[in-house]
C-alpha positions as CSV (number, residue, x, y, z in Angstrom):
1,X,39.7,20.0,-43.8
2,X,42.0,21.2,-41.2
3,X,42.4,25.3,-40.0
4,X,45.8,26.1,-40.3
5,X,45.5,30.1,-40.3
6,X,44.5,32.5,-37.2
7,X,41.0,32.2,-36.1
8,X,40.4,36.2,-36.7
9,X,42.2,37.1,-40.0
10,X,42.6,40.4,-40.8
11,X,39.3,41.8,-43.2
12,X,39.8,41.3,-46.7
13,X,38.9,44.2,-49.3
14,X,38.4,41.6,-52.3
15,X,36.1,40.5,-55.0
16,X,34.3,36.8,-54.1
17,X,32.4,35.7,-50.7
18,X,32.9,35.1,-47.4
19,X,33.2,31.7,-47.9
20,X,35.3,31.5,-51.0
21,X,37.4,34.0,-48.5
22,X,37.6,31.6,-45.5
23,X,38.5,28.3,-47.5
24,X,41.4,30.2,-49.0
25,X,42.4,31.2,-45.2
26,X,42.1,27.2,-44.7
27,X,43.9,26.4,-47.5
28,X,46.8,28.4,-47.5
29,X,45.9,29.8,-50.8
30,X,45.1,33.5,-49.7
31,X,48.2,34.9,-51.6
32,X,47.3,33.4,-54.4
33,X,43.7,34.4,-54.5
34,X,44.9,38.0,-54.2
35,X,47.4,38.2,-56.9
36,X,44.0,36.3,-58.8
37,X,42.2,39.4,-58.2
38,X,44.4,42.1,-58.9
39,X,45.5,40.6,-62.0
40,X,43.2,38.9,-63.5
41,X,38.9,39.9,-62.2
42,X,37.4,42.9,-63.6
43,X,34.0,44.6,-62.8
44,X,33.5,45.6,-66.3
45,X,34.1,44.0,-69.1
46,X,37.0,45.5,-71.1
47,X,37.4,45.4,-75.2
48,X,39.3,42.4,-75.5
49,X,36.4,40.8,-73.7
50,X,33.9,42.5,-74.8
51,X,35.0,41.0,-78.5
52,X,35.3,37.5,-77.1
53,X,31.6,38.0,-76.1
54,X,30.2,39.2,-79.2
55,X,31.7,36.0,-81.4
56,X,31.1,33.2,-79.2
57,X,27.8,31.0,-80.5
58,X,26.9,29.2,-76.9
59,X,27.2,30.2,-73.0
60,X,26.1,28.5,-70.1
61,X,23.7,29.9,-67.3
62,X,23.9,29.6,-63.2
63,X,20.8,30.5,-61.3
64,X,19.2,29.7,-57.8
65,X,16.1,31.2,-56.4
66,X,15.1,33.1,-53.5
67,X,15.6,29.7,-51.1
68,X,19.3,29.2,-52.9
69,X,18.2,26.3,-54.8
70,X,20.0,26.1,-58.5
71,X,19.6,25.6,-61.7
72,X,22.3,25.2,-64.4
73,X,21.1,26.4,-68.2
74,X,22.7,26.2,-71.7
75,X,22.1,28.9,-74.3
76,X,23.0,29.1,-78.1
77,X,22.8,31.2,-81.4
78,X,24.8,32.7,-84.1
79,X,27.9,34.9,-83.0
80,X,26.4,37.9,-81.7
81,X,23.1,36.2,-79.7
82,X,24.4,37.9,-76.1
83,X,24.3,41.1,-77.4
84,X,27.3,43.8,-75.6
85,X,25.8,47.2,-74.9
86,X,28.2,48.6,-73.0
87,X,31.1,47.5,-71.1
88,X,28.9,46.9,-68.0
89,X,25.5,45.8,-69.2
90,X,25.0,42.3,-72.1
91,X,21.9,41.1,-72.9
92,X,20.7,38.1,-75.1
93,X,17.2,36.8,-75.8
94,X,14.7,34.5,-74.4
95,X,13.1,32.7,-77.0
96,X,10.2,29.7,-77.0
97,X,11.6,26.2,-75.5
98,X,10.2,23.7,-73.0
99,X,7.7,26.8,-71.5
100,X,9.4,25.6,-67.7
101,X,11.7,29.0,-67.8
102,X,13.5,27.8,-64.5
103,X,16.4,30.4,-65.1
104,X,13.8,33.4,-65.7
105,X,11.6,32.0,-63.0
106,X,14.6,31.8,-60.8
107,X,15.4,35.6,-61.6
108,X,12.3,36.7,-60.9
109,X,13.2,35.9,-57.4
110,X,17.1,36.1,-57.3
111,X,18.6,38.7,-60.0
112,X,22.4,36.6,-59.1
113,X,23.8,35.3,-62.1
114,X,26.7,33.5,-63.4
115,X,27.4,32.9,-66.9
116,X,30.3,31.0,-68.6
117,X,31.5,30.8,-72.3
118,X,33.3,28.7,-73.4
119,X,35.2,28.6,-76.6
120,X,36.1,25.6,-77.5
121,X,37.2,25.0,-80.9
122,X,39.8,28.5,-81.6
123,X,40.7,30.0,-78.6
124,X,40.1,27.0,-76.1
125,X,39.1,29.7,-73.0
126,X,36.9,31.0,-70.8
127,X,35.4,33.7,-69.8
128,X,33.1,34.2,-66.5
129,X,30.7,37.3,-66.0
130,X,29.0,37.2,-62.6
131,X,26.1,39.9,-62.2
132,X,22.5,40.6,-61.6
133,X,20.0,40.4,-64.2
134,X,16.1,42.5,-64.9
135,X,13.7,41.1,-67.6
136,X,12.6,43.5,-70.6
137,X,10.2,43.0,-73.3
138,X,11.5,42.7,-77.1
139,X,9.6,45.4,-78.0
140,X,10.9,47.4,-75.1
141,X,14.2,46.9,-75.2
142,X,14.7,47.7,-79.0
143,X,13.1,50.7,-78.4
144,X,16.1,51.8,-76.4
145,X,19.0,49.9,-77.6
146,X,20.1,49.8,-81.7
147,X,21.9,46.9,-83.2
148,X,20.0,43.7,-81.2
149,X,20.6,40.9,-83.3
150,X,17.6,39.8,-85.3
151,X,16.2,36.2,-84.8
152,X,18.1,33.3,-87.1
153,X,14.9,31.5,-87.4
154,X,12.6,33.3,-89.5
155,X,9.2,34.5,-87.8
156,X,11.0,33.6,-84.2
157,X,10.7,36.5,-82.1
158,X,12.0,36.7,-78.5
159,X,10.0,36.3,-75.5
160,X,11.6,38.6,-73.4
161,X,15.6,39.6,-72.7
162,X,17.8,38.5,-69.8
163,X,19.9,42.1,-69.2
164,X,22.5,41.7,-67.2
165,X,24.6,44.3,-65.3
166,X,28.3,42.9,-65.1
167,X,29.5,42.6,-61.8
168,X,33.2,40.4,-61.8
169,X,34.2,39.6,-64.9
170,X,37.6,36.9,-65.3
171,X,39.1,34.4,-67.1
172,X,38.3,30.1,-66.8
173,X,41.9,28.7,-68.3
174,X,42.4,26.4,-70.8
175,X,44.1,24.1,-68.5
176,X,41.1,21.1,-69.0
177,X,39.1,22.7,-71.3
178,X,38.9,20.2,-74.5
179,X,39.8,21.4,-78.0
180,X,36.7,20.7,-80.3
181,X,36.3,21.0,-84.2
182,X,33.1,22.5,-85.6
183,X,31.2,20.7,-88.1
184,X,28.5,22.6,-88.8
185,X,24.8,23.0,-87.8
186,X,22.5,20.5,-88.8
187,X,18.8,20.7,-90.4
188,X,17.2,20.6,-87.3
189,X,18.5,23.8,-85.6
190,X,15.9,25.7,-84.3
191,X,13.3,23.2,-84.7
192,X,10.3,22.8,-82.7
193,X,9.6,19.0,-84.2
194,X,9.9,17.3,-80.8
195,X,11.9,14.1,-82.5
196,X,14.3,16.3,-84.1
197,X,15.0,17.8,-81.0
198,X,15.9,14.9,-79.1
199,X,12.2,13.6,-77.7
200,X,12.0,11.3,-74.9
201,X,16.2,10.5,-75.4
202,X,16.1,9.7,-71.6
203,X,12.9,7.7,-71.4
204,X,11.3,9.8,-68.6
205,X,7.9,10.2,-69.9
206,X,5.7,8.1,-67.5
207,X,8.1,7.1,-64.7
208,X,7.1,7.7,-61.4
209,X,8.3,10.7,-59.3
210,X,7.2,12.5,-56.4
211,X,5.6,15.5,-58.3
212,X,3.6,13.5,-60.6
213,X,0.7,12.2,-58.1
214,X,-2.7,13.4,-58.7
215,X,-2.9,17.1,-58.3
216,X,-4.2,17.8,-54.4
217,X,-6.1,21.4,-54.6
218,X,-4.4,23.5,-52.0
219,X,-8.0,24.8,-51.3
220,X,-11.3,23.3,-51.3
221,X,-13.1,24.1,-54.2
């Protein structure tokens, strides 16, 4: 990739990194990031989003931890799971799964997050919230905020809550997102019947990787 603009660009007062900031400056596309974020990135989430939120039924998460690596996670529930508080602060639930928890882990050390819905099947857009996320108990967080949605599977309880204070907030286009139809849930939502939920579908179990030698205690014992 070639430089084609002046080695020292005039500062920039706009959303996104340095980096995004320089490729544009390589690019050519500076204008055209600009007129992006003046007209279309938010640091709040207005009503029209803010609605969009509160009906979609899946979302995708971006992590990384405190050395930058990343993790890429996929959440889903009945509309209404990420719960809107306010029009800078969502939440939505942490429930049982694997018992890895690499995007709460990864929080733990990094509070960045991105998250992306995606509806595909009415309105075929997105929507991107960028922010930085703090952990809460169930217990404590219902204690503060009314109207958290109740779990779908009954006797499921939340772990914990990913809250997330909203940061950018802007629209993914429909150019090459695909239109779906919705069929319906089957039985096995929410299941914790390790067939039904897809077992070894990869056939991992029992090949060989790097991590799964024979433990080496850090310390003698």
């Amino acid at each position: 990739m070639r430089e084609n603009s002046p080695r020292h660009a005039p500062p920039r007062h706009a959303p996104g990194s340095a980096g995004e900031h320089r490729v544009q400056e390589i690019t050519g596309t500076r204008e055209r990031a600009d007129r992006f974020y003046r007209d279309q990135m938010l640091d709040h989430l207005n009503p029209r989003m803010r609605e969009f939120v509160a009906r979609q039924e899946m979302m995708f998460i971006a992590t990384a931890d405190r050395q930058g690596e990343c993790d890429s996670s996929f959440r889903a529930g009945p509309p209404g799971f990420v719960h809107v508080i306010d029009e800078h602060t969502l939440t939505y639930p942490e429930f049982r799964g694997n018992g890895v928890f690499a995007s709460v882990g990864n929080i733990l050390e990094n509070p960045h997050v991105g998250l992306m819905f995606l509806d595909f099947t009415r309105e075929r857009i997105g929507l991107h919230v960028n922010g930085r996320a703090s952990l809460l108990e169930d217990v404590e967080l219902r204690r503060h905020i009314r109207g958290l949605p109740e779990p779908e599977v009954p006797g499921q309880r939340a772990l914990m809550w990913t809250v997330v204070h909203v940061e950018e907030a802007y629209i993914h286009c429909r150019k090459h997102i695909p239109h779906l139809r919705e069929v319906g849930r089957e039985e096995s939502w929410g299941t914790d019947d390790t067939l039904r939920k897809g077992g070894d579908f990869f056939e991992a179990k029992g090949t060989p990787t790097r991590w799964s030698a024979p433990h080496t205690p850090a310390y003698p014992s």
